[in-house]
MARLO-374585 format. One line per 3 residues: number of its first residue (from 1); for each residue z, y, x of C-alpha. Coordinates in steps of 0.5 Angstrom, whole numbers, plus 500, padded with zeros to 3 digits. Example, Ala and Ser with C-alpha at 12.3 -4.5 7.8 and 13.67 -1.06 7.14 Angstrom:
<recs>
1> 516 491 525 | 514 498 527
</recs>
This chain:
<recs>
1> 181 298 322 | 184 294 328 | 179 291 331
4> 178 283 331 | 142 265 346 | 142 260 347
7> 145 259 353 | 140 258 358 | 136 264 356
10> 142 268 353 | 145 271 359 | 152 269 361
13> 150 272 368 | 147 268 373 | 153 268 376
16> 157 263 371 | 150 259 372 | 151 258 378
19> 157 257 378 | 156 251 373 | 150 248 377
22> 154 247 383 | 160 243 380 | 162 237 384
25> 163 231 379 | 168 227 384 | 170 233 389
28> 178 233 390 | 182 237 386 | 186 240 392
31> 183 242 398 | 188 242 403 | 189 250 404
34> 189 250 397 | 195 255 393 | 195 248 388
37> 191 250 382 | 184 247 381 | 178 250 385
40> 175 256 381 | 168 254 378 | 172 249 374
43> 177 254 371 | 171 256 367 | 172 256 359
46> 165 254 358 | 164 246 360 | 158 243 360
49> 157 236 357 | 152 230 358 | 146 230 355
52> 147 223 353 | 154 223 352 | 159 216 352
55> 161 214 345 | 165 209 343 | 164 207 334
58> 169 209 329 | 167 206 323 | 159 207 324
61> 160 213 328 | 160 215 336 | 165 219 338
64> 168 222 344 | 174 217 347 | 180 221 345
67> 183 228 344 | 180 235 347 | 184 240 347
70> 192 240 348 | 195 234 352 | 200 231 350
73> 203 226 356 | 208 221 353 | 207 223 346
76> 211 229 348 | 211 236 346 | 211 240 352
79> 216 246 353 | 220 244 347 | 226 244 353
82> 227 248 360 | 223 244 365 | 226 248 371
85> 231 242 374 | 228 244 381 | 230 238 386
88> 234 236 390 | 239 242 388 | 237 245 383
91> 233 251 386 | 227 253 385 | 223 254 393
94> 223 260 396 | 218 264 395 | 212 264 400
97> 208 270 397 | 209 276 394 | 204 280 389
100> 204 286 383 | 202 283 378 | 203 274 375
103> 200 273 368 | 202 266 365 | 198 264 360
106> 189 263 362 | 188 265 354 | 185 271 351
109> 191 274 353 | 191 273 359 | 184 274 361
112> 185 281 356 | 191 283 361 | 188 281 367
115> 181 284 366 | 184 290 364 | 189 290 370
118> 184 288 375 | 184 294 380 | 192 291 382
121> 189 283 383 | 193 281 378 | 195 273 379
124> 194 269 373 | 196 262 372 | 194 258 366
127> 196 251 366 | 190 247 363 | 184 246 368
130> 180 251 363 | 182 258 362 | 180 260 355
133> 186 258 351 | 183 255 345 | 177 259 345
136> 175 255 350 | 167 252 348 | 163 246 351
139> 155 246 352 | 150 240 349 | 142 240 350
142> 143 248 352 | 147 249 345 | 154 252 346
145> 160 251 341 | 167 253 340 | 173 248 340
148> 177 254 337 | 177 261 336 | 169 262 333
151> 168 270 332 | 170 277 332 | 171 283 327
154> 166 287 327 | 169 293 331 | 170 300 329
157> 164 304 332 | 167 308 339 | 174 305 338
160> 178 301 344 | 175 295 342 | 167 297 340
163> 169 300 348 | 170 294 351 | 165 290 348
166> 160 294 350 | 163 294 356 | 162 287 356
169> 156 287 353 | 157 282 347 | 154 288 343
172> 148 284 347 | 150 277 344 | 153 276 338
175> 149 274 332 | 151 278 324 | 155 274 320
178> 157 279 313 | 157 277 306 | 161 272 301
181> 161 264 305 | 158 260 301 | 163 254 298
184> 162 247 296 | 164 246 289 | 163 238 287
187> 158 236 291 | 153 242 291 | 153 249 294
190> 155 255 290 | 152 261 293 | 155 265 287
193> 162 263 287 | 164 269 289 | 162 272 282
196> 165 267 278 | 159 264 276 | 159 259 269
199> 166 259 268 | 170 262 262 | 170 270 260
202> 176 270 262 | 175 265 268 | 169 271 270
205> 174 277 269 | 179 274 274 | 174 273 280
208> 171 280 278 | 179 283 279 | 180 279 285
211> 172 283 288 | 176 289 286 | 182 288 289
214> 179 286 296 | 174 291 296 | 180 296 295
217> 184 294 300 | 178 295 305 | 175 302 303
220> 181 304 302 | 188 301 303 | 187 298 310
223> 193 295 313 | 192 295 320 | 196 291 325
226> 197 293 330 | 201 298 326 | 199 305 328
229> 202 310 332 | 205 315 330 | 203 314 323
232> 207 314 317 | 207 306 316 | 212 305 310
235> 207 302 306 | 205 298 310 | 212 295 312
238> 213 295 304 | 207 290 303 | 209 286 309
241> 215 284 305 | 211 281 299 | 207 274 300
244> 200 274 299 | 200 271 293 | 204 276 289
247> 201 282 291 | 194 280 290 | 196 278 282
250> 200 284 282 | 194 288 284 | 189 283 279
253> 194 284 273 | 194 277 272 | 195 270 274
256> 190 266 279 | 186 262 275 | 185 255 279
259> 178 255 282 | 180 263 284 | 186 260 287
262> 183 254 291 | 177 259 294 | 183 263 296
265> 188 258 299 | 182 254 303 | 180 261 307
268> 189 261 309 | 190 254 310 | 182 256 315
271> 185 262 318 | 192 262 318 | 194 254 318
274> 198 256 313 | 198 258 305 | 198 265 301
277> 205 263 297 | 208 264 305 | 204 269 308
280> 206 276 309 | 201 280 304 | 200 286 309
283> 197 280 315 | 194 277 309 | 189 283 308
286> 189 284 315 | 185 279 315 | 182 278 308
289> 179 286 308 | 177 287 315 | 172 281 314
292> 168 285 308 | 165 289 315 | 162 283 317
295> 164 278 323 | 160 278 330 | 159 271 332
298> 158 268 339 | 155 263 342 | 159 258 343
301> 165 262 339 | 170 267 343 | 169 262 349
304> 163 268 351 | 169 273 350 | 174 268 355
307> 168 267 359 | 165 274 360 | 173 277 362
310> 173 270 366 | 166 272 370 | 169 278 372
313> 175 276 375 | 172 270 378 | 167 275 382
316> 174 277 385 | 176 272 388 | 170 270 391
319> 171 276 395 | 177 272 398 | 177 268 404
322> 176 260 404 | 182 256 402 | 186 262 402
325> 193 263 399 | 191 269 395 | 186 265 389
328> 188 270 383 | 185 265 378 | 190 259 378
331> 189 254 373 | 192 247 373 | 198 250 376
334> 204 250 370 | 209 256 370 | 217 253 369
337> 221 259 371 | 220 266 371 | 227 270 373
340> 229 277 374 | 231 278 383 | 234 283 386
343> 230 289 389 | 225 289 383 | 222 283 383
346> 221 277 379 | 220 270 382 | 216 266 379
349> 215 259 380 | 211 254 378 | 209 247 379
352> 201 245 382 | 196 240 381 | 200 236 386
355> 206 235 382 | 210 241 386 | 214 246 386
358> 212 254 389 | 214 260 387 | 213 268 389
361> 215 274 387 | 212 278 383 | 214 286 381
364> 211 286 374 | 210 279 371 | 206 279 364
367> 207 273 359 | 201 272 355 | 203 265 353
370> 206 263 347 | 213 264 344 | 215 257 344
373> 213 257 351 | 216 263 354 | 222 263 352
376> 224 256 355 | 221 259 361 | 225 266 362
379> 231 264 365 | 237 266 360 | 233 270 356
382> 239 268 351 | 243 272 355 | 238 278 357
385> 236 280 349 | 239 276 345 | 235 279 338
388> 229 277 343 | 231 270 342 | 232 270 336
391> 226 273 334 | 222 268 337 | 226 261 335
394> 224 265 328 | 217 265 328 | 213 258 325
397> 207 255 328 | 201 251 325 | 197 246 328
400> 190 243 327 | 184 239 330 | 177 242 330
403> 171 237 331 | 165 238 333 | 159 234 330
406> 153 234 335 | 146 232 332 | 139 230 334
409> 136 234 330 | 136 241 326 | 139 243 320
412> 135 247 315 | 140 250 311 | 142 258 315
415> 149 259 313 | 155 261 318 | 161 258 315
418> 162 253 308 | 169 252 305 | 170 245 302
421> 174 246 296 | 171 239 293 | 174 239 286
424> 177 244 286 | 184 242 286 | 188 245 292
427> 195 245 294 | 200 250 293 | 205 249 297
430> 206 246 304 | 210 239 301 | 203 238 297
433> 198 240 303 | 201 235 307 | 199 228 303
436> 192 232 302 | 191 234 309 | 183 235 310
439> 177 239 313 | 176 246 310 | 171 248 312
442> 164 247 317 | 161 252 321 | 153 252 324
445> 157 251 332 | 149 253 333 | 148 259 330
448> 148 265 334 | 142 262 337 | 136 267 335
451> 131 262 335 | 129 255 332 | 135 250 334
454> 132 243 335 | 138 240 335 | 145 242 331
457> 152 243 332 | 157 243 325 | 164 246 328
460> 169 243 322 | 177 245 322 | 182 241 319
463> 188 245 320 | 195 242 318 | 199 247 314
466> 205 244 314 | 212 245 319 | 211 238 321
469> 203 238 323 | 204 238 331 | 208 231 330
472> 202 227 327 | 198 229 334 | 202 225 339
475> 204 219 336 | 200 214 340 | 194 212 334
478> 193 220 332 | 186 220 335 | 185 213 331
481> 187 215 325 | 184 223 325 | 177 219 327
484> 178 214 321 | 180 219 317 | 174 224 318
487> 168 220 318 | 167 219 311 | 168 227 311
490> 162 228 315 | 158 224 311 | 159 227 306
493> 158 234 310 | 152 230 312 | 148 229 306
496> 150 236 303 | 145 238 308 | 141 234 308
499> 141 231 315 | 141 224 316 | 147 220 319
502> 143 217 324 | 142 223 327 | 150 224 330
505> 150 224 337 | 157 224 338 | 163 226 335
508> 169 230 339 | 176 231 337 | 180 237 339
511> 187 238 337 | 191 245 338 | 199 243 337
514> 201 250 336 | 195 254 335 | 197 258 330
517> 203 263 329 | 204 265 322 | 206 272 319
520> 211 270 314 | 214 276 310 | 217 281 313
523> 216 279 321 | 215 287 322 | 219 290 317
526> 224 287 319 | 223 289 326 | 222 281 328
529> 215 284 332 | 219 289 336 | 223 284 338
532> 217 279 340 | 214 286 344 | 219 288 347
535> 219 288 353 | 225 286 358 | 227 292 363
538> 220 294 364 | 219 288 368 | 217 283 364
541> 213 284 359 | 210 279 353 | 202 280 350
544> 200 274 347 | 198 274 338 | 204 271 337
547> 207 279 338 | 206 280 331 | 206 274 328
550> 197 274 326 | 192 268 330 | 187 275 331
553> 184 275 338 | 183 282 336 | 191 283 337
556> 191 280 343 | 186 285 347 | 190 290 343
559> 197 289 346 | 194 288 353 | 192 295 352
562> 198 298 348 | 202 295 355 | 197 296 360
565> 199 302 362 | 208 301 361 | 204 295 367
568> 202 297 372 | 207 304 372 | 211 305 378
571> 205 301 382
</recs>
């Protein structure tokens, strides 16, 4: 199978508290020998916030004054073109330095290559002010939480990534999430969803096929993606050009009945952004069947991961002189322009928090953002590999909004993950998810905390499984409008749990415009993910999720791995 304390008292190191308790609220972003990107302790994926933060009032509520998350200036979604027309004649600057390595991209992708490539020094660029991507998180009364990615697979004992988290010691931190999720189901929640529980003989006898067929395809017929090397992999590419739909009720014998149908398509719409009648069925159970091993849960979701690479690059920096050039954390600083140069290099340019250009050479450079990105950052990638380019104009994207509520007080009920199925009825297609569009679930933001919590945190996702979602972020009263929306779905999340609306602190809305890529069938058979892998003349190379297609985190440190090598060779 691939692999996918509290704050204060549970060890991010004292070197990250440290940092955090010298954040100069107010300081200049730039210092004046600064190579254009924020100071390093505020690149940091974790962000404190006030205990007593601002609010402004939504319908009753307090919430954060606008979005977290993507920034989408002007309404406008950025690289949806070229943004390399360089003045006054159209060039990009002359480099000014030279390194082995640039990674564009601050994500887990990034932070996975860059760790693992550390002994190079390695120049990473992210474009946000935070690296993280969207597993960055924040911190509320000692309290952390995610803004996106929230948990990892359990890894397989000995294996790269059960290696890497050791190494990282998450196995330190993590709290055991294993076991069927509880589901809400007409206003109550039903612990024994899962078993069919008070429906029809026949109703029963679906759930118990589906148990079967999941448990099947755990033990036995596991598909693994990454696909594994060197391995007879043809029933894998088999399955992959089936949806998910048709090969769960192939594998059932019979049709879905409605309530089973619903708890199925509210765990796709939560983790791939997208339905089961449009996912490949090979990255379906790649999901669906790894989670009977269990999942680790961090505090503040997979920001502890982001965060844990981050100390370690950052404790590289520290070692440089001050104000000097050669800062291997740059964030704030929005890669425009990678081309391939003469003598083996690559330039890469860039364009600081100051709203200018620079530019370097590079011998190897890693792009570990996403596809719709990099592919109007390479120059003539049209040109360089075609299939390439296809491939990536190929692969959809979803968005969707992740709110976190935080509380002034506890919430009794111990529960990781609840999917909100309402009455039931769920939609089946993506025409009809766009009129239905709500949250699908509520996670305990608190919960790898191992003592009593005096004050909670409830993570809701809200993702839009449709091609148009992005959009209804960037109109000027998309944060009105999602506000207005959510509020009545929090109260009814609140007196699920029995907590009194008066104890909402603050609400705070993060968007993500194109966070999830969707493994629509056949992307790997056909040869759709080679074509998004491969790297170009082995000097510019792609690591990130999207290179298969799946929004796993696992995948991302896997790639790293898989190209770390083919990297740094000839170094």
């Amino acid at each position: 199978m691939p692999s996918r304390r509290s704050f204060i008292k549970g060890g991010l190191g004292a070197f990250t508290l440290g940092l955090l308790a010298r954040r100069g609220w107010g300081l200049p972003r730039v210092g004046p020998n600064d190579p254009g990107c924020v100071p390093m302790r505020d690149s940091i994926p974790i962000l404190r916030i006030p205990r007593h933060p601002a609010s402004v009032t939504v319908d009753g509520m307090p919430f954060a004054d606008g979005w977290f998350g993507d920034s989408f200036p002007d309404g406008a979604i950025p690289f949806h073109s070229v943004e390399n027309a360089f003045p006054p004649e159209g060039q990009p600057p002359e480099p000014t330095e030279e390194v082995d390595i640039a990674i564009v991209g601050g994500g887990i992708s990034g932070l996975a290559t860059a760790y693992l490539l550390r002994r190079w020094r390695p120049v990473l660029f992210e474009l946000h002010e935070r690296c993280g991507g969207t597993s960055q998180g924040e911190v509320w009364a000692d309290t952390r939480y995610s803004l996106g990615g929230a948990y990892i697979i359990v890894p397989d004992e000995g294996d790269f990534l059960d290696q890497l988290y050791r190494e990282l010691r998450l196995d330190q931190a993590y709290r055991l999430s294993e076991g069927d999720d509880p589901m809400e189901l007409n206003d109550q929640i039903r612990f024994d969803f899962w078993t069919g529980a008070g429906l029809s003989p026949e109703e029963q006898l679906a759930f118990q096929r589906y148990a079967e067929v999941v448990a099947y395809m755990a033990e036995e017929s596991y598909p693994e993606i990454p696909l594994p090397p060197g391995e007879d992999n043809t029933w894998i590419l088999a399955l992959d050009n089936r949806t998910l739909k048709e090969d769960i009720e192939d594998q059932m014998g019979m049709t879905a009945p409605p309530l089973l149908a619903a708890g199925i398509q509210s765990y796709c719409y939560s983790s791939f952004g997208a339905g089961w009648e449009e996912l490949s069925a090979a990255a379906g159970w790649n999901f669906i069947a790894a989670e009977e091993y269990g999942r680790w849960v961090f505090p503040g979701g997979n920001s502890y991961l982001a965060t844990r690479m981050w100390e370690r690059l950052a404790a590289i920096d520290q070692g440089q002189p001050a104000g000097g050039a050669r800062r291997l954390l740059r964030a704030g600083c929005r890669v425009v322009d990678v081309r391939l140069r003469p003598n083996d290099r690559i330039q890469v340019t860039w364009r600081d928090c100051q709203g200018g250009f620079r530019s370097l050479l590079a011998r190897r450079v890693v792009m570990c953002c996403p596809k719709h990105v990099a592919k109007h950052v390479v120059q003539d990638l049209a040109q360089l590999d075609p299939e390439k380019w296809n491939a990536m104009n190929g692969v959809p994207f979803r968005a969707y909004v992740v709110a976190n509520v935080l509380l002034e007080a506890p919430v009794a009920l111990d529960f990781y993950d609840i999917f909100l199925l309402g009455n039931g009825q769920y939609p089946t297609s993506s025409d009809e998810a766009e009129a239905w569009s709500r949250v699908t679930d509520m996670l305990s933001g608190h919960y790898a905390r191992r003592q009593n919590v005096p004050r909670g945190v409830l993570t809701l996702y809200w993702p839009l499984p449709y091609p148009s979602g992005r959009f209804d972020l960037i109109v000027p009263e998309s944060w009105n409008n999602y506000a207005t929306a959510i509020v009545p779905q929090i109260r009814k999340m609140l007196d699920l749990l029995s907590v009194p609306h008066s104890a909402v602190r603050q609400v705070r809305l993060t968007r993500w415009g194109h966070a999830m890529p969707v493994p629509l069938p056949g992307t790997i058979a056909n040869g759709v993910a080679d074509a998004l892998r491969r790297p170009i003349e082995d000097r510019i190379f792609f690591v990130n999720q999207d290179n298969w297609a799946l929004p796993a985190v696992e995948n991302c440190l896997l790639d790293a791995a898989h190209f770390e090598p083919q990297i740094r060779a000839g170094l």
